[in-house]
N, C-alpha and C positions, 0 to 999 in steps of 0.2 A: 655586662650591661652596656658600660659605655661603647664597647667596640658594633655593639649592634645597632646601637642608637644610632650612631655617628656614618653608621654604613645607612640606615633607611633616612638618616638627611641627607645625606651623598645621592640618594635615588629621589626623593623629592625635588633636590634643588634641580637637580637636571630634569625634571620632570617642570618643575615650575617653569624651567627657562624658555618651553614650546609647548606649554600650556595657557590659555587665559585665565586669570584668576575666577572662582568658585567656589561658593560655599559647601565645605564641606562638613561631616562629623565624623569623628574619631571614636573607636568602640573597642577595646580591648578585654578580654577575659580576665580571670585568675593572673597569670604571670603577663599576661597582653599588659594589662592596667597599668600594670606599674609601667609595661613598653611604651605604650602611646602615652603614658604624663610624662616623662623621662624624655622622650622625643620633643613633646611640645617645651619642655622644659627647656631644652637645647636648644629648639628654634625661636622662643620668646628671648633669652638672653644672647641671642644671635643678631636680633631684628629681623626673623624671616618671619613671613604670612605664618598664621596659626588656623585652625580648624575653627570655624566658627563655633563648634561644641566637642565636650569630651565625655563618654561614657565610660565608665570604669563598671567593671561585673565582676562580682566573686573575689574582691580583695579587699583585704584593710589598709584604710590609707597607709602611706609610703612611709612613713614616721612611726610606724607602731612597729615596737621592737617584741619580735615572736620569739619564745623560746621553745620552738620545734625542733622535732629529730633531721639531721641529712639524711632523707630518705635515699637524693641520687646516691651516696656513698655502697650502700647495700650492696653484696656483690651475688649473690643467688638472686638470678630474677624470677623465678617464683615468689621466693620471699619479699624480693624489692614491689612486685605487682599487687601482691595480698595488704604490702603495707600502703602503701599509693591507695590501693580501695578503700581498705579500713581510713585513713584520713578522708579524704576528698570524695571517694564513690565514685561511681563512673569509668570504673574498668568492666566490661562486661564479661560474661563467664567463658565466652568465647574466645577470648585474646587468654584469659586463663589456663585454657584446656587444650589450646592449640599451639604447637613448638613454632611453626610460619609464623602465625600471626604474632605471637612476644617481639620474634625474631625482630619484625618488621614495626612494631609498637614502642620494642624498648629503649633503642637508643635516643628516640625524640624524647619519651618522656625523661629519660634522665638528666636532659640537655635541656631540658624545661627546669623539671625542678634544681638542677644544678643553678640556672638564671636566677631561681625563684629566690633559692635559701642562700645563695652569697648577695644577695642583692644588699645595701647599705644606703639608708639613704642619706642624703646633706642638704642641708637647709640653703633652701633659696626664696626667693619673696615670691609670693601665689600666683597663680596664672590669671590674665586679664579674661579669660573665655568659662562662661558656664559649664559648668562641672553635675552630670548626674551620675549619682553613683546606684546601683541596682543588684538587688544580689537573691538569693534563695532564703526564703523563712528559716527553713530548718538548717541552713548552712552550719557544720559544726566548726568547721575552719576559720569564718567568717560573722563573729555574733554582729547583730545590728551598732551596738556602741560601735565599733571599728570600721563600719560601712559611712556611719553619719561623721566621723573625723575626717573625711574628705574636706567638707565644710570648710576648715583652715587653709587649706590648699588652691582659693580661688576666691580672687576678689569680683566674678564677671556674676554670680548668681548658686546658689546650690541648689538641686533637689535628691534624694533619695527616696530609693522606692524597690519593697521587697516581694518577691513571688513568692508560690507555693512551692515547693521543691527543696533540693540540699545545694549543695555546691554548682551542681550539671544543672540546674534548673533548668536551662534554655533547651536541655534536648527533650523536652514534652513538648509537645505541639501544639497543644493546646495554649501553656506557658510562653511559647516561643510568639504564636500569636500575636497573645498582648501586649510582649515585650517589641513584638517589630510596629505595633500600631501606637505605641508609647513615642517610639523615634520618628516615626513618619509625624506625629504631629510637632515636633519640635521646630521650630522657625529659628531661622539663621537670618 
């Protein structure tokens, strides 16, 4: 986590440097979430600009200590993909059933949840910037107690707020919808 963090400061700060400042919002998924608080984390005890807002989806705050399986460990990626589904959902039968498509699916996913499951976190004092966190009703990864513990994490404002769906909530279009009309009204 840190090597990645530290590599998308490296890209923003040079980005800042021929950029005008602008308000932005930051939105991360599942393993995103924890990237983009981890980032901002890094650039507030830095003194760099911070995003005017943070979205977090599909995680429990950073501090909630899971006792999940190492799924990236799994070395049959059949079995490693059935197990990714059964937790999280959102492997379609397609990437399943298809030797290209694993091929070309599996080594990111493993390199995701390898991020995911050695992630640790350490205490630092809250972010100055609002915090929404948002996640799926029926997320089974993710119950609402764990979504609403972001709240600790941010002295600038919290809100959470759950769709209908599991984990992948956002690939309904419908759901996706309301969640991009959620962000557009946020004011920075």
């Amino acid at each position: 986590m840190s090597t990645l963090v530290a590599c998308l400061d490296d890209a923003l700060c040079a980005f800042d440097a021929t950029h005008p400042p602008r308000p932005t919002l930051w939105f991360g998924h599942s393993s995103g979430a924890r990237v983009a608080f981890e980032l901002a984390r890094r650039r507030h005890a830095a003194g760099r600009p911070l995003p005017g807002h943070l979205v977090v989806s599909g995680a429990p705050a950073p501090d909630i200590v899971r006792t999940t399986p190492t799924l990236h460990r799994i070395a049959d990626d059949v079995t490693f993909l059935r197990a990714v589904a059964d937790a999280y959902g959102g492997v379609p039968a397609d990437v399943l059933a298809h030797e290209e498509l694993r091929a070309l699916v599996i080594p990111t996913l493993r390199a995701d949840l390898r991020l995911h499951e050695r992630y640790v976190y350490v205490d630092a004092p809250p972010l100055p910037i609002p915090l929404l966190a948002v996640g799926g009703e029926s997320d089974p990864a993710v119950p609402d107690v764990w979504l609403q513990q972001w709240a600790r994490h941010t002295t600038g404002g919290f809100r959470c707020e759950r769709y209908p769906g599991h984990h992948f909530y956002l690939h309904d279009p419908v759901v996706r919808s309301a969640l991009l009309r959620t962000l557009r009204a946020i004011r920075m």
